[in-house]
KOLMARVEX-964585 format. One record per residue (C-alpha): residue in one letter; y, x, z. Coordinates in nm, 4 decimals, padded with zeros to 6 digits, always signed. Example, Ala and Ser with C-alpha at 12.3 -4.5 7.8 and 13.67 -1.06 7.14 Angstrom:
2
   code      north       east         up
      A   -00.4500   +01.2300   +00.7800
      S   -00.1060   +01.3670   +00.7140
end
This chain:
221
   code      north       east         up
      X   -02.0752   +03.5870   -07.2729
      X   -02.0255   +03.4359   -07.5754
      X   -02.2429   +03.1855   -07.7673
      X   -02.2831   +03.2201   -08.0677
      X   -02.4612   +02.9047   -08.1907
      X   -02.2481   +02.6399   -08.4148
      X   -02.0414   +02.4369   -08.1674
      X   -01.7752   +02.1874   -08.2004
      X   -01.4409   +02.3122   -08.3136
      X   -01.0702   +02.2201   -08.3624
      X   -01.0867   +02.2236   -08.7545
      X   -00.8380   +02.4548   -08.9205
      X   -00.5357   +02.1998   -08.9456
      X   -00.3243   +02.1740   -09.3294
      X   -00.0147   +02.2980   -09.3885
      X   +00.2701   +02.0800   -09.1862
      X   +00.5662   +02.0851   -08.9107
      X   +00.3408   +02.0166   -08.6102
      X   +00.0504   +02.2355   -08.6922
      X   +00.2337   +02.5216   -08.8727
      X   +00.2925   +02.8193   -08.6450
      X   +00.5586   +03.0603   -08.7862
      X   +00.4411   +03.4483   -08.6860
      X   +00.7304   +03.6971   -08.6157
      X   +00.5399   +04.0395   -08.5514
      X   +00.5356   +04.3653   -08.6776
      X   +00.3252   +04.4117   -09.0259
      X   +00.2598   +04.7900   -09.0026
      X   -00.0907   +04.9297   -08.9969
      X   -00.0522   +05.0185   -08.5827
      X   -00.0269   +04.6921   -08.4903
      X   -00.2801   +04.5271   -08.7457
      X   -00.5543   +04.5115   -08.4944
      X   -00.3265   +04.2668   -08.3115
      X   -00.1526   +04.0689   -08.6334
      X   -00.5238   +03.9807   -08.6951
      X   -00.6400   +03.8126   -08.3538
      X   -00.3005   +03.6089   -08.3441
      X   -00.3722   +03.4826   -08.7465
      X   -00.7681   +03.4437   -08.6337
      X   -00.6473   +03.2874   -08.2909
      X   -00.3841   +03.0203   -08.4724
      X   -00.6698   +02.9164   -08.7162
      X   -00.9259   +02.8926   -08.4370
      X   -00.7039   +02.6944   -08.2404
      X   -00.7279   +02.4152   -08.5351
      X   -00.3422   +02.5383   -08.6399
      X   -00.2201   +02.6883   -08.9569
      X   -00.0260   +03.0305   -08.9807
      X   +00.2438   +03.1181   -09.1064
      X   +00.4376   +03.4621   -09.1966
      X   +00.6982   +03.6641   -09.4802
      X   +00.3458   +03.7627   -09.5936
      X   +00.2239   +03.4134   -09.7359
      X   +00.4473   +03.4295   -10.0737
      X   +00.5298   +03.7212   -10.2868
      X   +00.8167   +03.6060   -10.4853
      X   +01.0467   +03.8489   -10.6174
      X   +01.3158   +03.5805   -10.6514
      X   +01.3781   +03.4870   -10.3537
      X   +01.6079   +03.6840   -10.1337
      X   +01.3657   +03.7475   -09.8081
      X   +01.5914   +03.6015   -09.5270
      X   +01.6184   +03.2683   -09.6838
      X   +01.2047   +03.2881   -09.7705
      X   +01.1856   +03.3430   -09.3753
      X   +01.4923   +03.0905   -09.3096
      X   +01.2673   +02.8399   -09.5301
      X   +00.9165   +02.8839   -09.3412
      X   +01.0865   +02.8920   -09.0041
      X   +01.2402   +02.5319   -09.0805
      X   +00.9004   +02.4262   -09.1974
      X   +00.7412   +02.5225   -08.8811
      X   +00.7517   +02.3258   -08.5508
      X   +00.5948   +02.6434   -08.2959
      X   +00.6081   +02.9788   -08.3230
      X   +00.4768   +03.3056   -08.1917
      X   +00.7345   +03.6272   -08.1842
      X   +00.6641   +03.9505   -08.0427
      X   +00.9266   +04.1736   -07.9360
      X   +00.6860   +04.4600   -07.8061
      X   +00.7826   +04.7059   -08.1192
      X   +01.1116   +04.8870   -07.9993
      X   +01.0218   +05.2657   -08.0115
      X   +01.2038   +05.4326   -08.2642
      X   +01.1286   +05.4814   -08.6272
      X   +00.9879   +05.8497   -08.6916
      X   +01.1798   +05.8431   -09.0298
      X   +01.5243   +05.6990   -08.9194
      X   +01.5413   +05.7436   -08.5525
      X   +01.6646   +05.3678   -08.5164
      X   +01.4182   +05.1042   -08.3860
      X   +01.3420   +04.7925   -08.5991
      X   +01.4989   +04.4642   -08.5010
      X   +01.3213   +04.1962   -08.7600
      X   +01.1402   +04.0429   -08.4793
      X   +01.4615   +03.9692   -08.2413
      X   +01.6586   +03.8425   -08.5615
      X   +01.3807   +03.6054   -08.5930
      X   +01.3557   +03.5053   -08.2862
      X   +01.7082   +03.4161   -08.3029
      X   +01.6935   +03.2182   -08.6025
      X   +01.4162   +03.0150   -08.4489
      X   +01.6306   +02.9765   -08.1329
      X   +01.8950   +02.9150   -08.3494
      X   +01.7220   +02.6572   -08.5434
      X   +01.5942   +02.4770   -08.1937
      X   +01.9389   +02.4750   -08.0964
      X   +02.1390   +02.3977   -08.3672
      X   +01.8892   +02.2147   -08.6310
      X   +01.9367   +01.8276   -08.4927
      X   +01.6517   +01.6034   -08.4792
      X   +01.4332   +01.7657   -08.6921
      X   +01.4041   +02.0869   -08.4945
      X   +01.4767   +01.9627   -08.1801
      X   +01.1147   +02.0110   -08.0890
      X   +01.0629   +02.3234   -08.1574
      X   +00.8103   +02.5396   -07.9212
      X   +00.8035   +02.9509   -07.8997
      X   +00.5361   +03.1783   -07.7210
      X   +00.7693   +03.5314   -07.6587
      X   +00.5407   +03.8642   -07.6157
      X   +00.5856   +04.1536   -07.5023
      X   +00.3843   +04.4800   -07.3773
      X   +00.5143   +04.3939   -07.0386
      X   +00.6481   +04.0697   -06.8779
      X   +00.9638   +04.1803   -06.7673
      X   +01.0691   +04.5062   -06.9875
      X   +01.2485   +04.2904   -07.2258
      X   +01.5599   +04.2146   -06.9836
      X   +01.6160   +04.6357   -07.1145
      X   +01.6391   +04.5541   -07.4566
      X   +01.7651   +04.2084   -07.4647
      X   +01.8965   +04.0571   -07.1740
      X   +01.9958   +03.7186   -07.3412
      X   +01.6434   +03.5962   -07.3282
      X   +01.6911   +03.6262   -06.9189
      X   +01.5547   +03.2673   -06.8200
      X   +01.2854   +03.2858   -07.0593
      X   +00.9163   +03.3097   -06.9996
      X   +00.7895   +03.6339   -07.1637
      X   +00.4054   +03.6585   -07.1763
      X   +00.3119   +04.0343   -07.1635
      X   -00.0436   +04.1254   -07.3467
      X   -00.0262   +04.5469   -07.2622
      X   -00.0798   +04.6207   -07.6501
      X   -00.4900   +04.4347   -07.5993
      X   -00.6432   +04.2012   -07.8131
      X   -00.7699   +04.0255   -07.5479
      X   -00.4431   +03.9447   -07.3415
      X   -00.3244   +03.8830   -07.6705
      X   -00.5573   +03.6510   -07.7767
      X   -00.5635   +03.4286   -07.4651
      X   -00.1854   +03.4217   -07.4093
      X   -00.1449   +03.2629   -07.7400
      X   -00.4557   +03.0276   -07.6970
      X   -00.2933   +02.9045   -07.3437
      X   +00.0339   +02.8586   -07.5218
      X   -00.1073   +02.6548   -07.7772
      X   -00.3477   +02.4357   -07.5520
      X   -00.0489   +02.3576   -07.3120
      X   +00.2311   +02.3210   -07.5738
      X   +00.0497   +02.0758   -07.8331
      X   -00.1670   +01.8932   -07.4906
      X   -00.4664   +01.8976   -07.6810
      X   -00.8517   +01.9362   -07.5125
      X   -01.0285   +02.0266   -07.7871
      X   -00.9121   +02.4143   -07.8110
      X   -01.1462   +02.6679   -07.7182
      X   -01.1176   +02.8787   -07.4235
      X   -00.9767   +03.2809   -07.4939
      X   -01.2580   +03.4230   -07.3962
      X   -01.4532   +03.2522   -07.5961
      X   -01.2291   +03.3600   -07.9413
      X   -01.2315   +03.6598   -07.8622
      X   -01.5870   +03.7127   -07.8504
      X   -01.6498   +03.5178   -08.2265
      X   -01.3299   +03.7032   -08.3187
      X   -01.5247   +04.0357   -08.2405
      X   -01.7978   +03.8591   -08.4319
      X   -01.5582   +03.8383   -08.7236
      X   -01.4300   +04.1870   -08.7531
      X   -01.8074   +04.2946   -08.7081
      X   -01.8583   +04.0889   -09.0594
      X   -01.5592   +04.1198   -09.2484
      X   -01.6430   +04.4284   -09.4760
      X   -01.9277   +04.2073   -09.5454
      X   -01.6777   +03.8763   -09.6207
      X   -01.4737   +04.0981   -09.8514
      X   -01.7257   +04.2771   -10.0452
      X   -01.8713   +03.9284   -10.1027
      X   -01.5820   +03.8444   -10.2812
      X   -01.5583   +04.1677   -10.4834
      X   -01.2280   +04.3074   -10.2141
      X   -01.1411   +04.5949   -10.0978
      X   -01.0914   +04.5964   -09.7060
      X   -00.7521   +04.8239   -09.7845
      X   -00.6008   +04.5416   -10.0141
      X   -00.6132   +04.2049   -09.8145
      X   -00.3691   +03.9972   -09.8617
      X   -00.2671   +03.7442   -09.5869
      X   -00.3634   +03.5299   -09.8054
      X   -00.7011   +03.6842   -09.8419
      X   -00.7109   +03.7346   -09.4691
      X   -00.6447   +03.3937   -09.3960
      X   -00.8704   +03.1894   -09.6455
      X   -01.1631   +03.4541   -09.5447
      X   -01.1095   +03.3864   -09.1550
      X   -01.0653   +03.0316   -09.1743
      X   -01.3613   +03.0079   -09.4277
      X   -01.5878   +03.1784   -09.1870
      X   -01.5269   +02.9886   -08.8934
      X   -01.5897   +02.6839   -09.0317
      X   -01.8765   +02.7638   -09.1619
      X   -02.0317   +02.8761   -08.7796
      X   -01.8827   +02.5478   -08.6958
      X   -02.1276   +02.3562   -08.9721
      X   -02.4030   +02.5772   -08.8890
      X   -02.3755   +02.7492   -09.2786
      X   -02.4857   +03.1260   -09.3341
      X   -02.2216   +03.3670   -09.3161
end
């Protein structure tokens, strides 16, 4: 059971290499349930997330906008668990192994300065992706089934082992306050005058890591 009294938490961390974590996942409404526990889980973590959502500039040609964020981002979380095909085209949709491969890419081939780069790899189940894409053979592929709360603690484990820190919460306990969250966030956006429909990751983000610092200071939410 979760508490829910104010408690000591990993503040949400600004914008930099080490703490950004670039997220390579589908954007569609299907999988929104999950998009949202990864962004909530990054920012709970004390870590700040990163996506193609963040920036909505018309001028800049969208592989070099995800290029640019992947290059400013030292960890990152890609799921590969979207491969059924489109309804409309009959082809499935292969953003999230292209990006995954420019990550790789950028580990691999990016000198010093990416050298150090970290990836958590999901997938509905641990070993299905040696059907799809047998070059990751080797790697280790956490599965999370499609649940929030595999989901959730798969990334959390990730991020406590890869950055060694002891101050990140346990996935249980996120995904009880993030239940907490969902359970107020028609309240958070009508606050703010916002529809629920037309948040932003932007909106999204600021609201999420607004509200759990605010259970961390003990404030009213």
């Amino acid at each position: 059971m979760t508490n829910s009294a104010p408690r000591k938490r990993p503040r949400a961390r600004k914008a930099s290499a080490p703490n950004n974590v670039f997220i390579n996942c589908p954007f569609d409404d299907g999988y929104q349930p999950l998009f949202r526990a990864v962004v909530f889980t990054v920012i709970d973590c004390g870590f700040a997330p990163r996506c193609s959502l963040e920036i909505d500039d018309g001028s800049e040609v969208r592989i070099d906008k995800i290029a640019r964020i992947i290059g400013e981002c030292r960890l990152g979380v890609h799921d590969l668990s979207r491969t059924e095909q489109d309804p409309t085209t009959g082809l499935p949709r292969f953003n999230m192994p292209l990006e995954l491969g420019l990550f790789l890419g950028a580990k691999r081939f990016g000198g010093d300065a990416h050298v150090s780069k970290n990836c958590l790899i999901l997938d509905l189940e641990r070993y299905r992706y040696q059907k799809f894409i047998s070059d990751l053979a080797g790697q280790d592929i956490r599965a999370h089934g499609g649940k929030v709360g595999p989901l959730i603690s798969a990334v959390r484990d990730w991020l406590r082992t890869t950055s060694g820190r002891k101050d990140i919460p346990g996935g249980t306990d996120i995904s009880g306050r993030f239940s907490i969250f969902l359970r107020d966030l028609p309240g958070l956006c009508a606050r703010i005058a916002l529809d629920e429909t037309e948040m932003t990751f932007a909106d999204y983000y600021a609201i999420a890591a607004t509200w759990l610092d605010e259970r961390t200071t003990g404030d009213p939410v």
